[in-house]
N, CA, C and O atoms as a GROMACS GRO file, in nm:
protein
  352
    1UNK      N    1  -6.788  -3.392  -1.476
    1UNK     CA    2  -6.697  -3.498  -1.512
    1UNK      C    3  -6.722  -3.530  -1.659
    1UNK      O    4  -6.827  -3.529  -1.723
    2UNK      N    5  -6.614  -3.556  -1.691
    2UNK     CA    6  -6.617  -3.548  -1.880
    2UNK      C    7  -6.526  -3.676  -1.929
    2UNK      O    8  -6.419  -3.704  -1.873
    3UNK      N    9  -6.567  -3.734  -2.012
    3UNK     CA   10  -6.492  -3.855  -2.050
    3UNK      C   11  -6.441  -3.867  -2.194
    3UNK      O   12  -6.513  -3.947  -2.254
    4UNK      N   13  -6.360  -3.826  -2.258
    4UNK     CA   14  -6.325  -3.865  -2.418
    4UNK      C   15  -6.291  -4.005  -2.484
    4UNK      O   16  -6.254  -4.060  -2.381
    5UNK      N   17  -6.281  -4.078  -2.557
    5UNK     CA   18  -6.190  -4.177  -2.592
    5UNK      C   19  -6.184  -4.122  -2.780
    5UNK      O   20  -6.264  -4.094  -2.870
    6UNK      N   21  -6.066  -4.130  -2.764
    6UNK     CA   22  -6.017  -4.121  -2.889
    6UNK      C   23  -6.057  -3.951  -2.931
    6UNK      O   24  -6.017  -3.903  -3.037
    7UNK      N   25  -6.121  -3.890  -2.856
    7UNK     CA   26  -6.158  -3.795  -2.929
    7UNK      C   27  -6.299  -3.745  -2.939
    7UNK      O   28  -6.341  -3.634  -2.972
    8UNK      N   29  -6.372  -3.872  -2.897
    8UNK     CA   30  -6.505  -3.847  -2.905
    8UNK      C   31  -6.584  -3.837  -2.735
    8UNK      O   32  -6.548  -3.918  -2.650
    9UNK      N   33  -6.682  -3.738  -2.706
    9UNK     CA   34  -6.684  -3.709  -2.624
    9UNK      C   35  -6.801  -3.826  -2.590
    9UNK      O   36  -6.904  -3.845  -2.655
   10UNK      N   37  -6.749  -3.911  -2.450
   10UNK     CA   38  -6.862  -4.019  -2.432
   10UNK      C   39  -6.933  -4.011  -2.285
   10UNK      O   40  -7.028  -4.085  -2.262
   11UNK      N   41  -6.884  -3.919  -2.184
   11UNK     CA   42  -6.989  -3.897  -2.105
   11UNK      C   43  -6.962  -3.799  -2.027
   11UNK      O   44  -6.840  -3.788  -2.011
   12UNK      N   45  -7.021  -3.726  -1.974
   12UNK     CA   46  -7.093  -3.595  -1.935
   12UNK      C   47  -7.184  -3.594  -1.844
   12UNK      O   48  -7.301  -3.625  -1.866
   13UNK      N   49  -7.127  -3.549  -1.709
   13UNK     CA   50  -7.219  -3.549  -1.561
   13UNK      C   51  -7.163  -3.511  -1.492
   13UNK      O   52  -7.040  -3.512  -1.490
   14UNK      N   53  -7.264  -3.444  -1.380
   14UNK     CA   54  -7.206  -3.359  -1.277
   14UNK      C   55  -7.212  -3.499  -1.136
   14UNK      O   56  -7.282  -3.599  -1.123
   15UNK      N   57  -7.122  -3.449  -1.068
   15UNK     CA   58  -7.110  -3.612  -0.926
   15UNK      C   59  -7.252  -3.576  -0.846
   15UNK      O   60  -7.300  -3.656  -0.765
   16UNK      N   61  -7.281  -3.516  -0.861
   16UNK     CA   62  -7.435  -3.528  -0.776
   16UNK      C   63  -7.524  -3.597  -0.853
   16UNK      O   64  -7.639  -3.618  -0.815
   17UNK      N   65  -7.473  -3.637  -0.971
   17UNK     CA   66  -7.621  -3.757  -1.068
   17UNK      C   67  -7.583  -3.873  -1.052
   17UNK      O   68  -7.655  -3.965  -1.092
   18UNK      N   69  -7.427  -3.905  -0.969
   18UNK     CA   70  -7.418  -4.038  -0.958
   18UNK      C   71  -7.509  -4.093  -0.854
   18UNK      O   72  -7.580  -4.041  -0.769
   19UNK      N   73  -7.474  -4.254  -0.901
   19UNK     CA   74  -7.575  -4.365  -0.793
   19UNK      C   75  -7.515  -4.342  -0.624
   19UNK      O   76  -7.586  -4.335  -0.524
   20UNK      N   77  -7.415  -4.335  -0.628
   20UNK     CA   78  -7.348  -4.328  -0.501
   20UNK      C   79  -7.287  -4.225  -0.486
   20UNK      O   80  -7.203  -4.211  -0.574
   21UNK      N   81  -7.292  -4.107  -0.383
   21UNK     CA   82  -7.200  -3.972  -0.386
   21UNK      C   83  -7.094  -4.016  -0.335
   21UNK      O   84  -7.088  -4.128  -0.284
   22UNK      N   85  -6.969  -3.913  -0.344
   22UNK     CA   86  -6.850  -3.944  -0.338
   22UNK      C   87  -6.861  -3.958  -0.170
   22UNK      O   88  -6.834  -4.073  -0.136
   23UNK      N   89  -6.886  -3.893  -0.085
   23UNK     CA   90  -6.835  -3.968   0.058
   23UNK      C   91  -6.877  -4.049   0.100
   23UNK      O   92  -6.842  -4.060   0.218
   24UNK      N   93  -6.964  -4.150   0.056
   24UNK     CA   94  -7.046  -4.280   0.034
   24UNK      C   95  -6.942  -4.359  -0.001
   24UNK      O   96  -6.901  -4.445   0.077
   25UNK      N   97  -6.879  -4.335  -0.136
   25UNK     CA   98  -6.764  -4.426  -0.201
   25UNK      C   99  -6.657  -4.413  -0.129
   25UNK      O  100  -6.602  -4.522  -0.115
   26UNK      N  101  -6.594  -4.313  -0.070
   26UNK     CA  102  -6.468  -4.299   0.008
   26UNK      C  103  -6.489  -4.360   0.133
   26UNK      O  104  -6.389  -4.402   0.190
   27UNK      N  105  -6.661  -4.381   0.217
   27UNK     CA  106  -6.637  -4.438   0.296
   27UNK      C  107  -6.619  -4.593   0.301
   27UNK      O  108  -6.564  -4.652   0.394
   28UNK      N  109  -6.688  -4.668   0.162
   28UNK     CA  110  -6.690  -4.779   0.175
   28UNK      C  111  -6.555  -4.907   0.117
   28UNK      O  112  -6.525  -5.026   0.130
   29UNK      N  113  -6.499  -4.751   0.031
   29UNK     CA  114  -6.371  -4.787   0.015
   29UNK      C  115  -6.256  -4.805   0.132
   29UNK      O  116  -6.169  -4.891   0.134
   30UNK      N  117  -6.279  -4.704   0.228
   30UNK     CA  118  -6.158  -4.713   0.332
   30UNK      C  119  -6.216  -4.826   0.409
   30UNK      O  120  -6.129  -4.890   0.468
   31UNK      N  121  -6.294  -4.855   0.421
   31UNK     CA  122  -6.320  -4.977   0.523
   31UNK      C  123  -6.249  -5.135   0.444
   31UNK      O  124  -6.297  -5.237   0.493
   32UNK      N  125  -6.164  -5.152   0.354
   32UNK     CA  126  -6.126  -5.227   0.299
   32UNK      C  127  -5.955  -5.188   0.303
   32UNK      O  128  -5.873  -5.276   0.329
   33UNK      N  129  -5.926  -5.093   0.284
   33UNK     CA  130  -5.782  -5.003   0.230
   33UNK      C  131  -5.750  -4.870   0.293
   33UNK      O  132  -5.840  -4.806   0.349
   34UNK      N  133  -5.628  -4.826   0.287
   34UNK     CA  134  -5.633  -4.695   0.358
   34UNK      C  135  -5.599  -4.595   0.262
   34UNK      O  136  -5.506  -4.625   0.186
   35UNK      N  137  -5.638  -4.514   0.252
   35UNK     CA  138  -5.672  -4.406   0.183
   35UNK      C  139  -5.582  -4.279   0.220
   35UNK      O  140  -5.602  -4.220   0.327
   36UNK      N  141  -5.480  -4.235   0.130
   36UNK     CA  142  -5.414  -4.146   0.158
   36UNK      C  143  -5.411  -4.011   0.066
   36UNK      O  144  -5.458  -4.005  -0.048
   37UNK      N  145  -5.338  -3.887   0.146
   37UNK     CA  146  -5.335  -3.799   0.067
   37UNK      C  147  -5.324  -3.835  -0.088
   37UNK      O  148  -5.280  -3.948  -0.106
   38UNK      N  149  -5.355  -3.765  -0.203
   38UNK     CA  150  -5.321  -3.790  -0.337
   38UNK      C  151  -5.366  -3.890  -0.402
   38UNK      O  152  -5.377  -3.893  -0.524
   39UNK      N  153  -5.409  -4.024  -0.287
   39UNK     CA  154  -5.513  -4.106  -0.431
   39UNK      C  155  -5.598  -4.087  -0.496
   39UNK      O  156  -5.696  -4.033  -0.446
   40UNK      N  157  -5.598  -4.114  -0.603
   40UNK     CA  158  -5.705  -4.118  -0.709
   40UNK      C  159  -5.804  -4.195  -0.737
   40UNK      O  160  -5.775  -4.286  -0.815
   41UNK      N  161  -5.931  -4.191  -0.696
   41UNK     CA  162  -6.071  -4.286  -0.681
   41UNK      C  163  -6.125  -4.281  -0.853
   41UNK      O  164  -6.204  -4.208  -0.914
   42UNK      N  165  -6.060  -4.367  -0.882
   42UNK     CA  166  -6.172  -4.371  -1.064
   42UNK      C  167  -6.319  -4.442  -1.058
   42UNK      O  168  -6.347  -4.562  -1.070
   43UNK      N  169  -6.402  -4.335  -1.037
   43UNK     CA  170  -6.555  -4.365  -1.057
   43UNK      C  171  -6.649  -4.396  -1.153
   43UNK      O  172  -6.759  -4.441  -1.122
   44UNK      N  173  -6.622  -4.379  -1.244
   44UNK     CA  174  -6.678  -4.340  -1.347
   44UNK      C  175  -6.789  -4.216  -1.373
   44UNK      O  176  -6.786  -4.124  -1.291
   45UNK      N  177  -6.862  -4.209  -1.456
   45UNK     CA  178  -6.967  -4.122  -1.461
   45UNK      C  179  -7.071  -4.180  -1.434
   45UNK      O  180  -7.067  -4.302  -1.423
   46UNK      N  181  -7.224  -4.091  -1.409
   46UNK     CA  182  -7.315  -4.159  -1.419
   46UNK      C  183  -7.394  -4.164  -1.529
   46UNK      O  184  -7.489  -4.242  -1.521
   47UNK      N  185  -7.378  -4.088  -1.653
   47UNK     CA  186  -7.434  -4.166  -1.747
   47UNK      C  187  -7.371  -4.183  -1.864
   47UNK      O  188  -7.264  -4.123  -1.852
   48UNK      N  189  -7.378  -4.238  -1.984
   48UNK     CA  190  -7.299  -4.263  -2.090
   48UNK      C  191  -7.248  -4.406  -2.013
   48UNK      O  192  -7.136  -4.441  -2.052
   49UNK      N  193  -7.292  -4.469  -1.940
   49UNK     CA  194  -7.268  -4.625  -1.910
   49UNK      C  195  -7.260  -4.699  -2.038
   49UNK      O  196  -7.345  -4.714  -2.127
   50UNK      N  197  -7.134  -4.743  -2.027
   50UNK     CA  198  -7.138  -4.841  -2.190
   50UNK      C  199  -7.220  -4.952  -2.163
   50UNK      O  200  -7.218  -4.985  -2.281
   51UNK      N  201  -7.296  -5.044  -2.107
   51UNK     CA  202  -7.377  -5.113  -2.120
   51UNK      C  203  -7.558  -5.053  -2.138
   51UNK      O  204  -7.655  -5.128  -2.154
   52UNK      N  205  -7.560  -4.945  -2.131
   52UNK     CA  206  -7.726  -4.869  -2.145
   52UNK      C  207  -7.674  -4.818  -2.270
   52UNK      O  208  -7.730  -4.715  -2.308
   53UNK      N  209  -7.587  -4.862  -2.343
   53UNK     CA  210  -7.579  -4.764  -2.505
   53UNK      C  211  -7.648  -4.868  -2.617
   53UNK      O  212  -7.611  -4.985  -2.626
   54UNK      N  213  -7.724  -4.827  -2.678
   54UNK     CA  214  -7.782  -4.931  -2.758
   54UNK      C  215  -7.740  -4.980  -2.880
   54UNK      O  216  -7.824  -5.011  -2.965
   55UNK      N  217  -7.616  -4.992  -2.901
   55UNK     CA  218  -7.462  -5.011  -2.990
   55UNK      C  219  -7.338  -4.951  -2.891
   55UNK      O  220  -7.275  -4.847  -2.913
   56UNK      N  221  -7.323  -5.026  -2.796
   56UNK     CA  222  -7.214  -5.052  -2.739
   56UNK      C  223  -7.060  -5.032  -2.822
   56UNK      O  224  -7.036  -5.108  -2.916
   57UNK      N  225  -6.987  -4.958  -2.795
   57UNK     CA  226  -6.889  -4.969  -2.848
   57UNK      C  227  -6.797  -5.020  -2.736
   57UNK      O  228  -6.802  -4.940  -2.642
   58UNK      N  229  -6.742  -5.088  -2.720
   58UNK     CA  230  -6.560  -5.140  -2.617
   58UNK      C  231  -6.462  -5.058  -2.636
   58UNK      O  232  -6.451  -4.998  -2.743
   59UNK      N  233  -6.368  -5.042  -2.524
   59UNK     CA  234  -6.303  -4.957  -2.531
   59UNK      C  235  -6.168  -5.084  -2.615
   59UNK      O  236  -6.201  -5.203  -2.610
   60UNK      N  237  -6.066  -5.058  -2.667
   60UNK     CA  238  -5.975  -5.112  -2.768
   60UNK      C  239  -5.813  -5.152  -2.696
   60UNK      O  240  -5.815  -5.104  -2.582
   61UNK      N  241  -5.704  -5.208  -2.717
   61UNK     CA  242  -5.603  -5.172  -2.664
   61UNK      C  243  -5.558  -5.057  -2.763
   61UNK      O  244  -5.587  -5.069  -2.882
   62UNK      N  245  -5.490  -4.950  -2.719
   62UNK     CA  246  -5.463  -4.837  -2.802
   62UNK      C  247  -5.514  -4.705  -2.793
   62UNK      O  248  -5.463  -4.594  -2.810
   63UNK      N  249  -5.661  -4.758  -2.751
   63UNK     CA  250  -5.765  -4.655  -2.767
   63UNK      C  251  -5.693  -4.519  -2.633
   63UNK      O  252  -5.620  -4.548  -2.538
   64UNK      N  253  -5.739  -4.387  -2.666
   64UNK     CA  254  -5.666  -4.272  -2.593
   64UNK      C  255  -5.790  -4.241  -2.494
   64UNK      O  256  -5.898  -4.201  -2.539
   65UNK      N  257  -5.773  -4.257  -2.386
   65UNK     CA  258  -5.896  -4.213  -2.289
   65UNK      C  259  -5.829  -4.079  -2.223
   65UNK      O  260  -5.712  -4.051  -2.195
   66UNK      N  261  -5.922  -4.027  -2.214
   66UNK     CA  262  -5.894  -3.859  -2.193
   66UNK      C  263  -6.046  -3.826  -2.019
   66UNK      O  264  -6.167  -3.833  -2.040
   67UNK      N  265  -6.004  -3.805  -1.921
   67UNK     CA  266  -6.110  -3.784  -1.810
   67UNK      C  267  -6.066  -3.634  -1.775
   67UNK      O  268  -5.945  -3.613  -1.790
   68UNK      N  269  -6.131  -3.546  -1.739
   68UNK     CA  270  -6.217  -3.409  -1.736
   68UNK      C  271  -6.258  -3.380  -1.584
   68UNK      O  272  -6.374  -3.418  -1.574
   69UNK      N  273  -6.217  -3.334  -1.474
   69UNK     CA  274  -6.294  -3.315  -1.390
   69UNK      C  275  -6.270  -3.173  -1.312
   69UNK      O  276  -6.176  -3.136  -1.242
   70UNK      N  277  -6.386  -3.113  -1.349
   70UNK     CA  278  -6.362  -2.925  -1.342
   70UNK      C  279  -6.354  -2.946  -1.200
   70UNK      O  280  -6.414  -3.044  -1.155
   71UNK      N  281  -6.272  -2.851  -1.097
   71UNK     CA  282  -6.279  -2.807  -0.962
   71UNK      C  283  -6.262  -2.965  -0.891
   71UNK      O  284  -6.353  -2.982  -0.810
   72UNK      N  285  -6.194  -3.052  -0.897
   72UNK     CA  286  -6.171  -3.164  -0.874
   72UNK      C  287  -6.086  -3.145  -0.731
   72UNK      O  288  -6.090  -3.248  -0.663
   73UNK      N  289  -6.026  -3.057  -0.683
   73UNK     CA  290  -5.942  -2.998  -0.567
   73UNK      C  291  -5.997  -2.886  -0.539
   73UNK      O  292  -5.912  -2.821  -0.478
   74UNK      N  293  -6.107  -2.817  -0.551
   74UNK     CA  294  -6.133  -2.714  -0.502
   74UNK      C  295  -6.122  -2.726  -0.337
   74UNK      O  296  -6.054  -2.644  -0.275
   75UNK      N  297  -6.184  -2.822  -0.278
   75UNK     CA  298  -6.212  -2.884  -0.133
   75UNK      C  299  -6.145  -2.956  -0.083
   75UNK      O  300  -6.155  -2.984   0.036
   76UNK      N  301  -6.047  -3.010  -0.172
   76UNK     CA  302  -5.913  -3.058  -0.103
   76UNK      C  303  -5.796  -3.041  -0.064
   76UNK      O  304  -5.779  -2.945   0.010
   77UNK      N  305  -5.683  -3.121  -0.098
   77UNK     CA  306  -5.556  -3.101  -0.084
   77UNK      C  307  -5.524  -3.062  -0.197
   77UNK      O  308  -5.570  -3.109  -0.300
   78UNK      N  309  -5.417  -2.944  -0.188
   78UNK     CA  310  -5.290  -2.911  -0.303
   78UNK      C  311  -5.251  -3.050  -0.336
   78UNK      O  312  -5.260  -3.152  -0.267
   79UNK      N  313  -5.191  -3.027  -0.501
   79UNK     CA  314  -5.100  -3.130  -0.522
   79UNK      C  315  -4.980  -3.115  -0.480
   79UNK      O  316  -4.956  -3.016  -0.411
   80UNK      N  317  -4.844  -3.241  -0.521
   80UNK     CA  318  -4.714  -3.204  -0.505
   80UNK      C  319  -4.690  -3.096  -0.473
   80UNK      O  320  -4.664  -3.060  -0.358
   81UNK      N  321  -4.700  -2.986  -0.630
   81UNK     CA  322  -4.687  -2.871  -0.686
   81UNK      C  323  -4.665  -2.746  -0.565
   81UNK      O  324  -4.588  -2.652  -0.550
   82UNK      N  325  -4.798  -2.818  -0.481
   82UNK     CA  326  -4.862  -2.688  -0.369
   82UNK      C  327  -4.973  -2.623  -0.429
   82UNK      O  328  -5.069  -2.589  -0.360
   83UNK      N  329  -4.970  -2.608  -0.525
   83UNK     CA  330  -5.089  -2.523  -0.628
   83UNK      C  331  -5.198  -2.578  -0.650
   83UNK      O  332  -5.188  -2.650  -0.750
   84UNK      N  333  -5.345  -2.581  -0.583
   84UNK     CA  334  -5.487  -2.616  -0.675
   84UNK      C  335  -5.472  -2.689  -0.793
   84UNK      O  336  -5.419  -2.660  -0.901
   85UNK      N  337  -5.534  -2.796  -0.748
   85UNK     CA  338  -5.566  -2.871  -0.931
   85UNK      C  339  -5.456  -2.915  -0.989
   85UNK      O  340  -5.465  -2.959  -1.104
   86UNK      N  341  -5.345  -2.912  -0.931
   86UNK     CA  342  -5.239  -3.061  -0.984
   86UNK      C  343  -5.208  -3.157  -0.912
   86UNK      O  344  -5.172  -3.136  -0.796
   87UNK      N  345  -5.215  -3.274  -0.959
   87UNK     CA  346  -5.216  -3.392  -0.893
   87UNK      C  347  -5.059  -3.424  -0.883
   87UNK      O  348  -4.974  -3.374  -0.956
   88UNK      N  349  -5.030  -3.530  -0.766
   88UNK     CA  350  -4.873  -3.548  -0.784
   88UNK      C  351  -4.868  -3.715  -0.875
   88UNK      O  352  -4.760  -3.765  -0.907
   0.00000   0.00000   0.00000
């Protein structure tokens, strides 16, 4: 998982370094909401936490956020499309 803003690359991690793995989060999410084909769970990364940066930068109104996530459908559903790796 890869995170840009503006251009600059601000975090970098694979989902097995997060605090919580993803079927941890999907489960504790559906117990609130229902969860359907095609949603999108924004997690963040686990490191490059803007509060552990020791000059914090904020993200801006304007600012271009750019997220990265290789093989993100390998194990799931097709998108719309039908095809691997596009989202509808």
């Amino acid at each position: 998982m890869r995170l840009w803003v503006n251009g600059e690359l601000r975090q970098n991690a694979l989902p097995s370094q997060m605090t919580r793995d993803i079927p941890t989060q999907i489960s504790e999410l559906s117990r609130g909401l229902t969860l359907e084909a095609g949603d999108i769970i924004a997690t963040g990364t686990p490191n490059g936490v803007i509060g552990e940066q020791p000059n914090p930068v904020w993200l801006k109104d304007g600012d271009e956020v750019v997220c990265e996530i290789e093989q993100a459908r390998q194990a799931g559903q097709p998108g719309a499309t039908g095809r691997p790796g596009l989202a509808r």
